[in-house]
Every structure is written in structure tokens, then in C-alpha cells.
Backbone atoms as SQL, in Angstrom:
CREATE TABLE atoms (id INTEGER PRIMARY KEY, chain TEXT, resi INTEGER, resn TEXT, atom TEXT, x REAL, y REAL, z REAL);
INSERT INTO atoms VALUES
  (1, 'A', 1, 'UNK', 'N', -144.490, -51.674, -165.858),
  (2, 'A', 1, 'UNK', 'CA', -143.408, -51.042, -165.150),
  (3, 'A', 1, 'UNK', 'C', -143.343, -49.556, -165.494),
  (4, 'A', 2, 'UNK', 'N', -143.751, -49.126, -166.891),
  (5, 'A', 2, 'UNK', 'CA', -143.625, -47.850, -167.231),
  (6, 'A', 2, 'UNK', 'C', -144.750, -46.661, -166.782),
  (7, 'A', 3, 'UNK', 'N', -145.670, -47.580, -166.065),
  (8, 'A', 3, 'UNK', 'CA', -146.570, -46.668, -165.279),
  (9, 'A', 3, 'UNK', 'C', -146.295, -46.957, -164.308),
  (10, 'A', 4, 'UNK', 'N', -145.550, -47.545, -163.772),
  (11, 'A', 4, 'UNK', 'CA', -145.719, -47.009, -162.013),
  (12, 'A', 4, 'UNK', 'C', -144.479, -46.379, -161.918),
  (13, 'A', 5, 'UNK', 'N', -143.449, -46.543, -162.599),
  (14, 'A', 5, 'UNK', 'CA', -142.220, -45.252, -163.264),
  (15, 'A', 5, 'UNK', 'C', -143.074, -43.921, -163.355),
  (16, 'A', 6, 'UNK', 'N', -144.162, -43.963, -164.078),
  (17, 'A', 6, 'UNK', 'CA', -145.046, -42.531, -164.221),
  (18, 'A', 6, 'UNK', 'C', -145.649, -41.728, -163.408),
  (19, 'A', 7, 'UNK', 'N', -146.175, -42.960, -162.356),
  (20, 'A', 7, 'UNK', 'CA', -146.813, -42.671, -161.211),
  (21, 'A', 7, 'UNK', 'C', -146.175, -42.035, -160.041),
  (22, 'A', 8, 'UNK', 'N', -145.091, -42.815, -160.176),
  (23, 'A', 8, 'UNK', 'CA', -144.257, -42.060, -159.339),
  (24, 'A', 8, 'UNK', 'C', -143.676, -40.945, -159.418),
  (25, 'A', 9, 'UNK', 'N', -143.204, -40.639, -160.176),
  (26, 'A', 9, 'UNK', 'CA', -142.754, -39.446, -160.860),
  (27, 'A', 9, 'UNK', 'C', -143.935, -38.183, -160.645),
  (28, 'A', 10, 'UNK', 'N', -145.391, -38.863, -160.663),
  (29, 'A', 10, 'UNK', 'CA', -146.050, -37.867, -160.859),
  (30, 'A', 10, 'UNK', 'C', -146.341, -37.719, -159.594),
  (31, 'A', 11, 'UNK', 'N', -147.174, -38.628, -158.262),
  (32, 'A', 11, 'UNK', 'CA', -147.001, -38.587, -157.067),
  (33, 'A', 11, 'UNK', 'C', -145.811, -37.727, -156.406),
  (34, 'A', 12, 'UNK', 'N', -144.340, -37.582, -156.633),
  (35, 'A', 12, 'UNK', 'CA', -143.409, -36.790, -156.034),
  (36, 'A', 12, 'UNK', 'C', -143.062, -35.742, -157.172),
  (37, 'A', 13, 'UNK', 'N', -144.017, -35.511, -158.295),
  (38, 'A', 13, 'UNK', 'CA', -144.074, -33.434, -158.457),
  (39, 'A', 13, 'UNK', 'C', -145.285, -33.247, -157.778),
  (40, 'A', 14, 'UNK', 'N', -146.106, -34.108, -157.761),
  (41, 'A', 14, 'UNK', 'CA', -147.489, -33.643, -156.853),
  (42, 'A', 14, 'UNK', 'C', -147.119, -32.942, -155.925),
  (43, 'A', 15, 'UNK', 'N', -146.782, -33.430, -154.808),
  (44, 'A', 15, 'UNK', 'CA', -146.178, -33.473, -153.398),
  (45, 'A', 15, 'UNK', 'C', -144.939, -32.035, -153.847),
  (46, 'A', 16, 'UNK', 'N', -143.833, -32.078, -154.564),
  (47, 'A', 16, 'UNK', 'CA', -142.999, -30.919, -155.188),
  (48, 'A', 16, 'UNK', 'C', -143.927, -29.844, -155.068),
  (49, 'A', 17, 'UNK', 'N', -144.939, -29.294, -155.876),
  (50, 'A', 17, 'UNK', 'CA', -145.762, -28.702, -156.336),
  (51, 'A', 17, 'UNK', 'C', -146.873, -28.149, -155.265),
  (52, 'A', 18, 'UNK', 'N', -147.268, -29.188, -154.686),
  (53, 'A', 18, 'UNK', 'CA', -147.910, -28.720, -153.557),
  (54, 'A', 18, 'UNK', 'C', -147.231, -27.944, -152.196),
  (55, 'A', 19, 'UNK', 'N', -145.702, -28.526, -152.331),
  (56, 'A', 19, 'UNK', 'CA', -144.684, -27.410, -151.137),
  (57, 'A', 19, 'UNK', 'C', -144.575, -26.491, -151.871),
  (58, 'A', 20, 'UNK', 'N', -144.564, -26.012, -153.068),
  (59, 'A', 20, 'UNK', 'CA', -144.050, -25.216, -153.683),
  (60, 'A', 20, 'UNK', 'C', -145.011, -24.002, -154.120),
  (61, 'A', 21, 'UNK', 'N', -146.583, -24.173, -153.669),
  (62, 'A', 21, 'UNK', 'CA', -147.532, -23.838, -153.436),
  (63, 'A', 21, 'UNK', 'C', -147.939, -23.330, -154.874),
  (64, 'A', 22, 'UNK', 'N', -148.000, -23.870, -155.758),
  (65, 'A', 22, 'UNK', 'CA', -148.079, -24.172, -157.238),
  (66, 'A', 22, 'UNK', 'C', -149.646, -24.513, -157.012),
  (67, 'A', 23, 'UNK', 'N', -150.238, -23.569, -157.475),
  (68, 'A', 23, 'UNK', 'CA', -152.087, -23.925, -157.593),
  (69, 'A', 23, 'UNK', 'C', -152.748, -24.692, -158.584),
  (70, 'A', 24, 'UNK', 'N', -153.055, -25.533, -159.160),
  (71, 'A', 24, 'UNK', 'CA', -153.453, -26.069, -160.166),
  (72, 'A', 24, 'UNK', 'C', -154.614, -26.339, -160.337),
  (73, 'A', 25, 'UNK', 'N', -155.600, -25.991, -161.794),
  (74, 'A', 25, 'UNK', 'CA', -156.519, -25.729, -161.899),
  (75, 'A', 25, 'UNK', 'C', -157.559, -26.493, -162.264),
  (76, 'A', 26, 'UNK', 'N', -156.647, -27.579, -162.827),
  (77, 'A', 26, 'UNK', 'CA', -157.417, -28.909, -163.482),
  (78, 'A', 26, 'UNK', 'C', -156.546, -30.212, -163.412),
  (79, 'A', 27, 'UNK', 'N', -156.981, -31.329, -163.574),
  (80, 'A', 27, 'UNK', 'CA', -156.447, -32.518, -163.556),
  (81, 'A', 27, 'UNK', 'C', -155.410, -32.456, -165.131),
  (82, 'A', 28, 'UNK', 'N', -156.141, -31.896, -166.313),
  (83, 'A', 28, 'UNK', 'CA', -155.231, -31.702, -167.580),
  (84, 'A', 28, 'UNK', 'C', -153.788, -31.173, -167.241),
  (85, 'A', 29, 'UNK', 'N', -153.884, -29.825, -166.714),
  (86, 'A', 29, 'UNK', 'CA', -152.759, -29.315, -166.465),
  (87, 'A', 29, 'UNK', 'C', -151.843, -29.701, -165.350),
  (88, 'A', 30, 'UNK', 'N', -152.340, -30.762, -164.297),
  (89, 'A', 30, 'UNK', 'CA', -151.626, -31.309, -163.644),
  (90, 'A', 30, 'UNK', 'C', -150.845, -32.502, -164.900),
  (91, 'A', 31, 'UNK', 'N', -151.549, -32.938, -165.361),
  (92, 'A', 31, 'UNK', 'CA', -151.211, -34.114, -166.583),
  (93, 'A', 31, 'UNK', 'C', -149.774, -33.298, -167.519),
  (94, 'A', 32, 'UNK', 'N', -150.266, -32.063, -167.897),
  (95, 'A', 32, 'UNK', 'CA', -149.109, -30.915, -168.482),
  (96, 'A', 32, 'UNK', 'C', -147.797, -31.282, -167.771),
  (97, 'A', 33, 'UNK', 'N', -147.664, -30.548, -166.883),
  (98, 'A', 33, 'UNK', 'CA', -147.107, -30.411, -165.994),
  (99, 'A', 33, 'UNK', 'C', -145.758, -31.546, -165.747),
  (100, 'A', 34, 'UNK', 'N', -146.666, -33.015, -165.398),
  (101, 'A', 34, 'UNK', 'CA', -146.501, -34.126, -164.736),
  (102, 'A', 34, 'UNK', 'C', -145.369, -34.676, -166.198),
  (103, 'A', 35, 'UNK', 'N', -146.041, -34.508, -167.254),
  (104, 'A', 35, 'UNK', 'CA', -145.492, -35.031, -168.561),
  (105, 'A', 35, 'UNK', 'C', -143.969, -34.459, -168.980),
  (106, 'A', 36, 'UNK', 'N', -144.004, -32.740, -168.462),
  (107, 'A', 36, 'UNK', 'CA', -143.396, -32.273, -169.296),
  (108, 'A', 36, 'UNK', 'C', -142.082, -32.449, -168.075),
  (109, 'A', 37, 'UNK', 'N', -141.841, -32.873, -166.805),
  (110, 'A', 37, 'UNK', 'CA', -141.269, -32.801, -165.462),
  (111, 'A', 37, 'UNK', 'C', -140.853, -34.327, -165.973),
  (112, 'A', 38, 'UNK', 'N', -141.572, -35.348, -166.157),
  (113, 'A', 38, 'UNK', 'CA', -140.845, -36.757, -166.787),
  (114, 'A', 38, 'UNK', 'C', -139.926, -36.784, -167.411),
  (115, 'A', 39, 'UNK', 'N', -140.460, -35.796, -168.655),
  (116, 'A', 39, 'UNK', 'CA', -139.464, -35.680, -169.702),
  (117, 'A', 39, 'UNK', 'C', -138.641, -35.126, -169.367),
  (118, 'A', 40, 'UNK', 'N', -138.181, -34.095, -168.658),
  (119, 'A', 40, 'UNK', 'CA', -136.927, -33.661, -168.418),
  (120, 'A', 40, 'UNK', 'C', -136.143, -34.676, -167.234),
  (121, 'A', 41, 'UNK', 'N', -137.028, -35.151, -166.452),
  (122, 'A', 41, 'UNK', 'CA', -136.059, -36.236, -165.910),
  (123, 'A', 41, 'UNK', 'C', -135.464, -37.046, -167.017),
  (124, 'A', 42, 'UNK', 'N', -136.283, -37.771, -167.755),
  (125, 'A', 42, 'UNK', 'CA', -135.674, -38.971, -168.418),
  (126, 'A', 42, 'UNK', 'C', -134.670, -38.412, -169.179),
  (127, 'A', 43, 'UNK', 'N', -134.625, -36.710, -169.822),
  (128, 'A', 43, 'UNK', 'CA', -133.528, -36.370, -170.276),
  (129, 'A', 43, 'UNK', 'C', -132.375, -36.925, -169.552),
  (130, 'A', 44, 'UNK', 'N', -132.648, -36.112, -168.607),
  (131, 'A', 44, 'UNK', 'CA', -130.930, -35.595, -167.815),
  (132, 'A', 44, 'UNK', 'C', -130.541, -37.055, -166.898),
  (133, 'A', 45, 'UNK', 'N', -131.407, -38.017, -167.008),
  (134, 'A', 45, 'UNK', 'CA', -131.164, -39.419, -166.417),
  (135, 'A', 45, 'UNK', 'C', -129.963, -40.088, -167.979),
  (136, 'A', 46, 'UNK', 'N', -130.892, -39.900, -169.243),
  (137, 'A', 46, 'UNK', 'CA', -129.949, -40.112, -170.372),
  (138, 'A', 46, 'UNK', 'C', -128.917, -39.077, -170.704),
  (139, 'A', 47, 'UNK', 'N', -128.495, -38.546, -170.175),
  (140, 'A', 47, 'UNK', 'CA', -127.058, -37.500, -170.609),
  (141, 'A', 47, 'UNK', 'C', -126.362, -37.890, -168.944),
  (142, 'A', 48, 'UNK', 'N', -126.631, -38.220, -167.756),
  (143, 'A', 48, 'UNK', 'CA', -125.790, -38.495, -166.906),
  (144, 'A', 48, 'UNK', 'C', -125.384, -40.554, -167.581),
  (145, 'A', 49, 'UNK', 'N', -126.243, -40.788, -167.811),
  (146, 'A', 49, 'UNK', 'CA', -125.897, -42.489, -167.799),
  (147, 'A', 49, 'UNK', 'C', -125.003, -42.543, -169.131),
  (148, 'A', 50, 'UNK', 'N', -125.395, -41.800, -170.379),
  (149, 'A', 50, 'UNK', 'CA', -124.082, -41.331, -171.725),
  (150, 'A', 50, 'UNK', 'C', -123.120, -40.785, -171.232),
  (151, 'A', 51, 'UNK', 'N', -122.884, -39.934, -170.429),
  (152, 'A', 51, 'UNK', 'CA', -121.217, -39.571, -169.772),
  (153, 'A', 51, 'UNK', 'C', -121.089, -40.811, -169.130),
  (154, 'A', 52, 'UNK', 'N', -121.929, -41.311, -168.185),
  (155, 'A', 52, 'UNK', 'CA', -120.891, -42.409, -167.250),
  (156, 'A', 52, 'UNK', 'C', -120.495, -43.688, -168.015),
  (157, 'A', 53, 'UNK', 'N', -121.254, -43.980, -169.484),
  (158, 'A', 53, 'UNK', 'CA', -120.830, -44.515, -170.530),
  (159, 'A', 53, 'UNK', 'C', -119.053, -44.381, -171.117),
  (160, 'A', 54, 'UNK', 'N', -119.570, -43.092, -171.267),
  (161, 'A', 54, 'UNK', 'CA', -118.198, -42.392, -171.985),
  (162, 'A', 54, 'UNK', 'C', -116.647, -42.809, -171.080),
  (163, 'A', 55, 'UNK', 'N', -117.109, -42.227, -169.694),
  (164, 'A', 55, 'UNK', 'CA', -115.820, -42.175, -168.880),
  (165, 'A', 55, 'UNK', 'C', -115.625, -43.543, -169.033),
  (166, 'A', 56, 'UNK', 'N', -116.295, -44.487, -168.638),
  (167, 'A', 56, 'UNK', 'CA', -116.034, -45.970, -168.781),
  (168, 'A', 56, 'UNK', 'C', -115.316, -46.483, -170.302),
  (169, 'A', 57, 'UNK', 'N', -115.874, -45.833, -170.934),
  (170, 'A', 57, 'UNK', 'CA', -115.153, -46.328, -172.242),
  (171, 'A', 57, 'UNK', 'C', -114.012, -45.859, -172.296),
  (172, 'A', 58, 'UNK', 'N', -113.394, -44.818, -171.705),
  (173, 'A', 58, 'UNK', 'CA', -111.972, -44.297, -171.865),
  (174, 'A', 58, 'UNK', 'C', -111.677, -45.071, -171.209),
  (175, 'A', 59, 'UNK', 'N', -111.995, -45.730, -169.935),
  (176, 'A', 59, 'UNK', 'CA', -111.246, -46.831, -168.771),
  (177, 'A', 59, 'UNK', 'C', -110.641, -47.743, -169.951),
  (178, 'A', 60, 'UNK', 'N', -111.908, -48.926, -170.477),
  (179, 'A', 60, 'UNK', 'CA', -111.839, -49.963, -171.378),
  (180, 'A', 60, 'UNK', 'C', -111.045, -49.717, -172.577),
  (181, 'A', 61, 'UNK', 'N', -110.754, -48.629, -172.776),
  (182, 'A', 61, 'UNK', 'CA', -109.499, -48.328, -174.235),
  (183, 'A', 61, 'UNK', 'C', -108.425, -48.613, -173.552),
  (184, 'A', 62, 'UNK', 'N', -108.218, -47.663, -172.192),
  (185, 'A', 62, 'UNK', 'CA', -106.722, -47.745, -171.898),
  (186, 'A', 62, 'UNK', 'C', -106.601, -48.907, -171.554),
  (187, 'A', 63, 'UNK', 'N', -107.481, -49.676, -171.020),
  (188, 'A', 63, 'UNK', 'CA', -106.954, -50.922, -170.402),
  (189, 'A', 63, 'UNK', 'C', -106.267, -51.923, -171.574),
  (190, 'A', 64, 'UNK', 'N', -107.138, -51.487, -172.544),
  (191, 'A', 64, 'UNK', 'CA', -107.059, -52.444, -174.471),
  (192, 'A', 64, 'UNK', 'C', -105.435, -52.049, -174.565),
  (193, 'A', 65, 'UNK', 'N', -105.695, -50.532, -174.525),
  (194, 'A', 65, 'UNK', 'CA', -103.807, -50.433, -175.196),
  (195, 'A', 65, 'UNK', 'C', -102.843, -50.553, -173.887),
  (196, 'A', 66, 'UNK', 'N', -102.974, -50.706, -172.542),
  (197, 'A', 66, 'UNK', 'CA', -102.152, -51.108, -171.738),
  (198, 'A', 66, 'UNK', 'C', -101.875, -52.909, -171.272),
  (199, 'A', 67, 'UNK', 'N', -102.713, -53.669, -172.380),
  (200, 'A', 67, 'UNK', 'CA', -102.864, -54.845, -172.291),
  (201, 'A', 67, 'UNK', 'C', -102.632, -55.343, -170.752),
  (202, 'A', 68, 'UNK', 'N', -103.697, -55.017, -169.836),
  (203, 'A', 68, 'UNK', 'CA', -104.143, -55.392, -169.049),
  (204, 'A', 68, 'UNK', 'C', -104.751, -56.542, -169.216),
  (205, 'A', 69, 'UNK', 'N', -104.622, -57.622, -168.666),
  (206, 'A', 69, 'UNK', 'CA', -105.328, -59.121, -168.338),
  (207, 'A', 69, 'UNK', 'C', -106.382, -58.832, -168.340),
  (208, 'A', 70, 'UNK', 'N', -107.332, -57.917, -167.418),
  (209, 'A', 70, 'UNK', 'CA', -108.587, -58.098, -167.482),
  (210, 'A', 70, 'UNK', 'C', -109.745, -56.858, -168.320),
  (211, 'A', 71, 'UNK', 'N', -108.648, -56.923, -169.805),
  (212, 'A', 71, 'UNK', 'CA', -109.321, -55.879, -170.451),
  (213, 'A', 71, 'UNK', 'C', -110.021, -56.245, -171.076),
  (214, 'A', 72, 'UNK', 'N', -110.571, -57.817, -171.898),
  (215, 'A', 72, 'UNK', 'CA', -111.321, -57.854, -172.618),
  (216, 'A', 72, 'UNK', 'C', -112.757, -58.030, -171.542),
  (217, 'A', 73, 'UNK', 'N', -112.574, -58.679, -170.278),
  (218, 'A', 73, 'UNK', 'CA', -113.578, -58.451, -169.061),
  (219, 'A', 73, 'UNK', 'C', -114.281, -56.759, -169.122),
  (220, 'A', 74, 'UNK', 'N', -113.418, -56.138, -169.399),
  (221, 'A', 74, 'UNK', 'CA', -114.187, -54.391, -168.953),
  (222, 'A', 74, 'UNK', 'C', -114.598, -54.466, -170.590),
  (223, 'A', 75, 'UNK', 'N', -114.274, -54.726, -171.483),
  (224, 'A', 75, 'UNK', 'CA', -114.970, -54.259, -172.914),
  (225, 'A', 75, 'UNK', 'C', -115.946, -55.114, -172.768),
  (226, 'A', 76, 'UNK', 'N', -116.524, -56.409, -172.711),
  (227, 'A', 76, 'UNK', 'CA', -117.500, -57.274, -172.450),
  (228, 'A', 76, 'UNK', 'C', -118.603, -56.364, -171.738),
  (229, 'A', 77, 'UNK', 'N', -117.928, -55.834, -170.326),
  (230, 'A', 77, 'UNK', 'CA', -118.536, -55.725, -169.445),
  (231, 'A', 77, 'UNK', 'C', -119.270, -54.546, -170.141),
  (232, 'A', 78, 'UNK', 'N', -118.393, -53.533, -170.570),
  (233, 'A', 78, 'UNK', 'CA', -118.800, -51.950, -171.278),
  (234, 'A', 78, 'UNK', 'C', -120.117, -52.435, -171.890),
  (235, 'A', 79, 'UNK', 'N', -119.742, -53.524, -173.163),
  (236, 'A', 79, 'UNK', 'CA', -121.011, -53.799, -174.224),
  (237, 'A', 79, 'UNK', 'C', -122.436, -53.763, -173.839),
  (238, 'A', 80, 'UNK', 'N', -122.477, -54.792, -172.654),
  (239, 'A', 80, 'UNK', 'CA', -122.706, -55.507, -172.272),
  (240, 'A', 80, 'UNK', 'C', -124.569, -54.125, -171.110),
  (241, 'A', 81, 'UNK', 'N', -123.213, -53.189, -170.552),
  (242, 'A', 81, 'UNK', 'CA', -123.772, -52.342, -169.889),
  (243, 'A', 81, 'UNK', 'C', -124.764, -50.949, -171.023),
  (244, 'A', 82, 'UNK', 'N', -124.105, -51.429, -172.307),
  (245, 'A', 82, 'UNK', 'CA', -124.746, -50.306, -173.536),
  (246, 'A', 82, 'UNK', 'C', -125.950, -50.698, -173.857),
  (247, 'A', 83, 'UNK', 'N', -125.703, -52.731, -173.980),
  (248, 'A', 83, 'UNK', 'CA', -127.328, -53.009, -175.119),
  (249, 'A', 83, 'UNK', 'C', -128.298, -52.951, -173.782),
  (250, 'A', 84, 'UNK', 'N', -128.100, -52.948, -171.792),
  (251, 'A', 84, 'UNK', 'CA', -128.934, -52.786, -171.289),
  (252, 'A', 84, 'UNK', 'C', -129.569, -51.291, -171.260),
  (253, 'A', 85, 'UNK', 'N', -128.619, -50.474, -171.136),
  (254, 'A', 85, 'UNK', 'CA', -128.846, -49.199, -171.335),
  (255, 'A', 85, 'UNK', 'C', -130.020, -48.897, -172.554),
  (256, 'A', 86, 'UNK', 'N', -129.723, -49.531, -173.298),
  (257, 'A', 86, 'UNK', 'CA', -130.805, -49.077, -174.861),
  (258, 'A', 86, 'UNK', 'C', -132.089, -50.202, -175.032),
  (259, 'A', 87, 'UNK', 'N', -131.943, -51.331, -174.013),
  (260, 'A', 87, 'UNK', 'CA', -133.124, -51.683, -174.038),
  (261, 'A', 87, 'UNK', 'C', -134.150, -50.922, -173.368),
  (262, 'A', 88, 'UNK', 'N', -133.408, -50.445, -171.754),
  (263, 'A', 88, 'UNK', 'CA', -133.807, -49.331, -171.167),
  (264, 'A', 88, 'UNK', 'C', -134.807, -48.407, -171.543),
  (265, 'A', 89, 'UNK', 'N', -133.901, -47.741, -172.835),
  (266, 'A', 89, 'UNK', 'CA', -134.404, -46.147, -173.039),
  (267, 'A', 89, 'UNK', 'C', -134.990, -47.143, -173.846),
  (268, 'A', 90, 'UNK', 'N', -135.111, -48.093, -174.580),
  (269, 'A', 90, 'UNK', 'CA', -136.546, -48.171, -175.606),
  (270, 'A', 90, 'UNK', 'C', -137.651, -48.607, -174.961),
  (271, 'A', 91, 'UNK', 'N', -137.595, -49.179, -173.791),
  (272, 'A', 91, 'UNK', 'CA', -138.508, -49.676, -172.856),
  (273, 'A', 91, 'UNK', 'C', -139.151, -47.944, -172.261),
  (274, 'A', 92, 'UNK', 'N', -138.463, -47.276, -171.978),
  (275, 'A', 92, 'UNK', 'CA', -138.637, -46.135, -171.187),
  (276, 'A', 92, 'UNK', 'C', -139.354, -45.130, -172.062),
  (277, 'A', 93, 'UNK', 'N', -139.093, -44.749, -173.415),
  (278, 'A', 93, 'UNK', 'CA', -139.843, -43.846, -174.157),
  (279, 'A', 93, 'UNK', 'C', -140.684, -45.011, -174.965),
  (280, 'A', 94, 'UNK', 'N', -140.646, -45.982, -174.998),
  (281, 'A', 94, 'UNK', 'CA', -142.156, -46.887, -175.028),
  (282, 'A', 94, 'UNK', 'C', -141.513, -47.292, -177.277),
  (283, 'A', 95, 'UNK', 'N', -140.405, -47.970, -177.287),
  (284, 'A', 95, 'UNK', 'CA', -140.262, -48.068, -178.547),
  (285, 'A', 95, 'UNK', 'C', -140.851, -49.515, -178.783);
């Protein structure tokens, strides 16, 4: 799964790169390139999915101290959405 995640990624900077009329000189530096454009996706994919973490967890507090019925449902649910999240990123940077 983590190569065709790669592939793709690298197929649409290809295509980026080629509108963008970006000349490239070798297959290495396309590889450069391709690697260092992943990595900043997978950054900013992990700092948008940690905020939408966060906001959610402020939901699941207030709901805790407004003893809402279906608050231990959103803390479950929160947990629940964290250990997939981190199997994720260990699946994703290859732990």
C-alpha cells in the first residue's frame, strides 16, 4: 500500500512539474524531488489530522463536563480515531 501511496504521489508531481515546466535531468533527481514533495505532504497531512484531533478533543471534554449521555460514545470514539491515526503514521513512515 505504501508504494502505490508513493507512486502516486510521484505520478501527480510528475505531471505538477511537467506543467510547471521544471526540466529534469536525471531519473535521481526526479527521485530528489519526488521524496522530498512526499515528505512535505505527509507533514502537513500530520499537522492538519493533529488539529482535527485537537478540536475534537475539546468537543469530547465538554461533552465529559456537560455530562452529556453520549459522552463516553465521543471519548471511545476520540480513542479510538488516535490508535488509527498512529497505526497510520507508523504504517506511513514505514515503523
Amino acid at each position: 500500500m505504501r508504494k502505490r501511496v508513493l507512486l502516486s504521489c510521484a505520478s501527480m508531481l510528475y505531471v505538477a512539474l511537467a506543467n510547471a515546466q521544471v526540466k529534469l535531468s536525471s531519473v535521481s533527481e526526479m527521485n530528489t524531488k519526488v521524496s522530498e514533495a512526499t515528505s512535505a505532504v505527509v507533514t502537513m497531512v500530520q499537522y492538519i489530522i493533529g488539529a482535527v484531533l485537537a478540536i475534537a478533543l475539546i468537543f469530547v471534554v465538554y461533552s465529559l463536563a456537560t455530562s452529556s449521555q453520549r459522552a463516553k460514545e465521543y471519548l471511545i470514539g476520540w480513542v479510538i480515531a488516535v490508535v488509527v491515526c498512529l497505526i497510520a503514521k507508523g504504517v506511513i513512515i514505514g515503523f
